[in-house]
N, C-alpha and C positions, 0 to 999 in steps of 0.2 A: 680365859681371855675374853670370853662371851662378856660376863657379869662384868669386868674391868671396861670391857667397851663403852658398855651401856650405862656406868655409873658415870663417864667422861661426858657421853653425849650429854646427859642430866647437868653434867657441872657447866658443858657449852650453851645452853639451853639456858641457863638462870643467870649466867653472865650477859647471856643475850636481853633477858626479860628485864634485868636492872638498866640497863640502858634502849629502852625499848620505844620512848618517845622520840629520839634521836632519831634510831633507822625509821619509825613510821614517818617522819618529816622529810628525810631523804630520801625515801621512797615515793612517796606520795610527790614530792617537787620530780626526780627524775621519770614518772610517768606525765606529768605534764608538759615536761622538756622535750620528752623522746617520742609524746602519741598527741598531735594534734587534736582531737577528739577527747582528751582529756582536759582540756582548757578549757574547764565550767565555772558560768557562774557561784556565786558564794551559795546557794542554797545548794547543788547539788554536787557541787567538790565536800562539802561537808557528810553527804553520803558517801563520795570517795573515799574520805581521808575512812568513815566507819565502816566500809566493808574492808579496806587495809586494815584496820585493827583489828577488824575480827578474824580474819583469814590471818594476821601473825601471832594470834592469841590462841586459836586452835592450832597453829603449828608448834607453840611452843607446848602445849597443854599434851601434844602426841608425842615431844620428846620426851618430856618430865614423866608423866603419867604412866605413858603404857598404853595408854589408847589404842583399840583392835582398828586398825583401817576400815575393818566391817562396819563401824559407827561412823565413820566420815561423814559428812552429810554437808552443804552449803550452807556457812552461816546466813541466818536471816537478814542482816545489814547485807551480806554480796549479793544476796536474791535480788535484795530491791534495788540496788543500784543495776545490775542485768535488767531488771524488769525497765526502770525509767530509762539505759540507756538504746533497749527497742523504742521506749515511744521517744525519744527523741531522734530515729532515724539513725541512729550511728552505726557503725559496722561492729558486728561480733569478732571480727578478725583483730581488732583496734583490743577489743574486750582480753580476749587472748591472749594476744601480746604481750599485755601488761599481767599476764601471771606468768607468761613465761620468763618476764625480764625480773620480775618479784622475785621468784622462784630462784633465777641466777643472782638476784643482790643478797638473798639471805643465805646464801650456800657461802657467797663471799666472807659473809661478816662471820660467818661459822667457823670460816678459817684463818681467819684473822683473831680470836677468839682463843681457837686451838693453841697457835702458835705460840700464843701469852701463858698459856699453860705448862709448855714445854713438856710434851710427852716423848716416849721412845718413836722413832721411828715406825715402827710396826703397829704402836699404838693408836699414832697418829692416822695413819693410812686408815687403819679398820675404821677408825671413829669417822673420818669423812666421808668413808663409802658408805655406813648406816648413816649419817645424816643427810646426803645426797638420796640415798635410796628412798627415806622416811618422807623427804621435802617433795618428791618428783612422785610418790605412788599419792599423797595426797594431793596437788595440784591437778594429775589425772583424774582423781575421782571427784573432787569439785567441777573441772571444766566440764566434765560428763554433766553433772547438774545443772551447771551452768547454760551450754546450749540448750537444752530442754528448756530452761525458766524463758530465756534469751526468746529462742524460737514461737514457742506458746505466747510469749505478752507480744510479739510483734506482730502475730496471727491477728489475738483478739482486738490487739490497740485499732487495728489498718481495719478492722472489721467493723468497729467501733464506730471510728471517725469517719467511715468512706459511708455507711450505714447511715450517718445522720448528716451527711455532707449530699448523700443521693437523694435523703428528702426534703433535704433544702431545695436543691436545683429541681425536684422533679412539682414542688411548689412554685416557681418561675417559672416552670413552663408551662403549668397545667392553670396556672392562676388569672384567669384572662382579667379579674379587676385588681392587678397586683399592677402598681406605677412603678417607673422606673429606678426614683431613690431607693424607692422599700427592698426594689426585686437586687439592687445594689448593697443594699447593707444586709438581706436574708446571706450574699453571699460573699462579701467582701471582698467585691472585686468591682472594678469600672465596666459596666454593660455599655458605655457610649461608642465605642469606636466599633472595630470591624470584627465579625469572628467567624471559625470554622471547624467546623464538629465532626466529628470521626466516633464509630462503636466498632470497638475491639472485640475479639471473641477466638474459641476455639472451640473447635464442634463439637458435637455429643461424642463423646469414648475415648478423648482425651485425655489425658492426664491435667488434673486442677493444678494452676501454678498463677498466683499473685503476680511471682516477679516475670511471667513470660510476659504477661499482660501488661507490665508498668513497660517494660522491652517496647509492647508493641506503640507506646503512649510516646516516650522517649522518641523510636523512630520518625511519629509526628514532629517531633518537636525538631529533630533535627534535617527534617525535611524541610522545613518552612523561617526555621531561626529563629523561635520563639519559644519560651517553655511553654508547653500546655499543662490548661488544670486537670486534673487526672482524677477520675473517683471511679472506684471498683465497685461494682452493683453486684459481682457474686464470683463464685469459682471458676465461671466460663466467659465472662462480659466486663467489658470498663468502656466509661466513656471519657473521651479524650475533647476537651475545645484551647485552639490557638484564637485569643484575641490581640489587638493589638489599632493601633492608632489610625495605621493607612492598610488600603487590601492587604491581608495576607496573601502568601506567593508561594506556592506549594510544589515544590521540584518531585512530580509523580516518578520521573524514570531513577532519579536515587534513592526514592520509596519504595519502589517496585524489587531494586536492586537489594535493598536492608532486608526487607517480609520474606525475600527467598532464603535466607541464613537461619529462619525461623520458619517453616515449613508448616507447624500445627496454627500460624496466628495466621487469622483474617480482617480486614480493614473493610469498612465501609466511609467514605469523607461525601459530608453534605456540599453542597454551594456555599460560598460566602453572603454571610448578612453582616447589617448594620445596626446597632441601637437591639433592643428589647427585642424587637420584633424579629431582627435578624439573630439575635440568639438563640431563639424557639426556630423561627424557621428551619434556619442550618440545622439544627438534632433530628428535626421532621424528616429533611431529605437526606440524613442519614439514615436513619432507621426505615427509610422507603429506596437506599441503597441497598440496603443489608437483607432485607427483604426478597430482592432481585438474587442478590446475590447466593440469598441459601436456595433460592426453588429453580436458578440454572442449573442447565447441564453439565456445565461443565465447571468446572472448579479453579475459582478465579481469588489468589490473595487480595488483592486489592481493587475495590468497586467504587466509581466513581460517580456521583448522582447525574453528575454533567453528562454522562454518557451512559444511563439508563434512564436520564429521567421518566419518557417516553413508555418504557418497559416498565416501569414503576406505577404507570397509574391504569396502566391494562391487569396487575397484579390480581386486586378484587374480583376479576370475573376469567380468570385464565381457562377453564376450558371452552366458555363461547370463545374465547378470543385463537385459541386451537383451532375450535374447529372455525372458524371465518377461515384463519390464516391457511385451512385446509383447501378450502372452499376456491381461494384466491392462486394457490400455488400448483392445485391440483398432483400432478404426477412429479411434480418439482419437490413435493413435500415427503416422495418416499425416504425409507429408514435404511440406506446405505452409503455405502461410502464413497462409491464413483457419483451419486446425487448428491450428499453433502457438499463435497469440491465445487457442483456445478452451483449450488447455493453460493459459496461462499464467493465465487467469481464475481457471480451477479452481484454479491451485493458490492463489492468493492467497485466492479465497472459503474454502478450508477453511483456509488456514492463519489466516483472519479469524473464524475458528471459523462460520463460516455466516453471518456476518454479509452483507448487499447492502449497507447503509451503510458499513460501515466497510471493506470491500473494495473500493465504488466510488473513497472517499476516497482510499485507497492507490492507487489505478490514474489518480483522476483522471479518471472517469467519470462517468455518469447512471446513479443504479441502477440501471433499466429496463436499461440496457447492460448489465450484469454477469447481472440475471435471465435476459434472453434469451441471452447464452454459457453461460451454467450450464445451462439448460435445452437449448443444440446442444449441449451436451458431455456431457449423461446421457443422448441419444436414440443420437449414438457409441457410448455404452459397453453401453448396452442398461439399464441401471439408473445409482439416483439416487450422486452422488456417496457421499454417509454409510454406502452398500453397500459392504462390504469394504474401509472410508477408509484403514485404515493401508497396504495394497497400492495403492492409489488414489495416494496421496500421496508414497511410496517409487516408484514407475513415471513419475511425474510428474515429481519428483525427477531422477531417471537422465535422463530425455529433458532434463530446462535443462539439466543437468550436461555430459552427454558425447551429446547431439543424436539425431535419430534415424536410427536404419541398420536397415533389415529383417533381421532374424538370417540367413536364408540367404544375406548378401550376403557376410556375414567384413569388410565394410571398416570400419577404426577412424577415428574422425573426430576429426583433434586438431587444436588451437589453433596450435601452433607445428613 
């Protein structure tokens, strides 16, 4: 029964090959019909239509022949169409599909093939289960191949393009006699209107991940309602800018609310600039966000230059600026936790301009609670907060910022 089986498959198989132009046309039209992603221009449907060929040419070559599965191997025409359809962005899943739906059009045509034959029953049966079996263990071991080719050229392509897309832009910035047309067509984009820079990152001990980083680029983009231009600088960093015509508008607390779903991504967003100057700008006072943000103590997804600027340009000299804030806070600056609280009162009560109501409200307190921390927190410092408030409020500042360390200790206490 074996040998009778297997001489049918061969006769399905060569019936198949004589009319073989036919199903590659119907095949090739029903993946354009059924996978949007496959509706390419004439240069690369023509790679289409030759990895279809090839992949029905070794199918048919494993029925006729004898072919060990152990030889399968991805025809070089499906290589390179996997390879181009990474660097065009498309999904693998798309890729897939279309061997899975391949895979069911030629089982069909097999039995429709069969039927023209007129075998026994019994004969019939075997012969479709070895040519279902033959069709479904090779498309296995191609798509195996496949992802690997898939995956690998969409590594290198994003490596490629993001690699010489980062020394474009880092030429605009760094290019102080580069004019505005030039710094325009280096990057093919309008520098004229408004923009805002964001550096992406995940700390040291991470796991490297492309696609979390493009995650965190996206999140921009849908905080603000504008795509951003996106270039990956390496395994742990991408920078992200939103331009656009009139200010962009940055909804921080539905940004705040995306970066929690994603736990290992950090954001740093500059200021909004204008023109050339505001596009170097904004990256400046991101990367002097980001900055803050890695040597804090505490461990903040999203930093906003608006709200460290200040802490941003004491950076360069942080242990004098320790020990001042030592100097300024005295007993207010110790390393616990019933002194932190009274820190954090103070700063809220002055930043509430001396308000007890409207500082309790912010804390979610009883004013009585905030009188009586204001009142431990001026008997620390030896006088009343309003005494020397701008050094009061900058010393306060540095401790939320980057935590407390006694200046004789040298230790820096960072976030990541």
């Amino acid at each position: 029964m074996n040998d009778e089986v297997e001489s049918t498959v061969r006769e399905v198989a060569e019936h198949i090959k004589a009319d073989l132009p036919r199903l590659l046309a119907d095949m090739t039209s029903m993946f354009a019909e059924m996978i949007p992603e496959f509706r390419h221009d004439d240069e690369v449907r023509r790679l289409m239509v030759a990895s279809t060929a090839s992949n029905l040419a070794a199918i048919l070559d494993l029925l006729t022949l004898g072919i060990s599965l152990d030889d399968v191997t991805v025809p070089p025409a499906a290589a390179e169409y996997a390879r181009r359809f990474a660097q065009h962005g498309m999904s693998l899943e798309a890729l897939l599909r279309a061997y899975r739906l391949g895979e069911h059009m030629f089982a069909q045509t097999a039995m429709t093939v069969l039927r023209t034959l007129e075998p026994s029953a019994e004969l019939a049966l075997a012969t479709t289960s070895r040519i279902a079996l033959l069709i479904n263990r090779y498309i296995d071991r191609v798509v195996e191949g496949l992802i690997d080719i898939y995956e690998n050229e969409r590594r290198r392509w994003h490596a490629r393009t993001d690699a010489t897309r980062a020394a474009q832009v880092r030429a605009v910035l760094e290019g102080e006699g580069l004019d505005l047309p030039s710094a325009e067509q280096m990057l093919g984009t309008s520098l004229r209107g408004w923009h805002l820079a964001a550096i992406i990152w995940t700390p040291p001990g991470s796991p490297a991940s492309d696609d979390l980083l493009r995650t965190g680029a996206r999140m921009l983009g849908n905080a603000t309602g504008k795509e951003p231009m996106t270039i990956l600088v390496d395994e742990h960093n991408c920078w992200a800018w939103i331009s656009s015509t009139g200010r962009p508008s940055l909804d921080v607390s539905a940004l705040e609310s995306e970066l929690r779903k994603q736990p290992p991504l950090r954001m740093a967003v500059g200021d909004r600039g204008s023109g050339l100057a505001g596009f170097r700008q904004t990256f400046r006072d991101a990367q002097g966000a980001r900055g803050v943000a890695v040597a804090a103590a505490k461990v903040r997804q999203l930093t906003l230059y608006s709200r460290v600027a200040v802490a941003g340009l004491l950076m360069d000299r942080l242990p004098d600026v320790r020990a001042w804030a030592h100097r300024v806070l005295g007993d207010l600056m110790r390393d616990d936790e019933s002194t932190a609280r009274l820190r954090e009162t103070a700063q809220v009560y002055l930043d509430a301009r001396g308000s007890l109501t409207d500082a309790a409200a912010r804390m979610h307190v009883h004013k009585n609670t905030v009188h009586y921390r204001v009142r431990k927190a001026e008997e620390l410092l030896g006088h009343s907060l309003g005494t020397n408030r701008l050094d009061v409020e900058i010393a306060l500042m540095v401790c939320d910022r980057f935590g407390v360390t006694t200046p004789a200790s040298g230790r820096s206490d960072t976030a990541e």
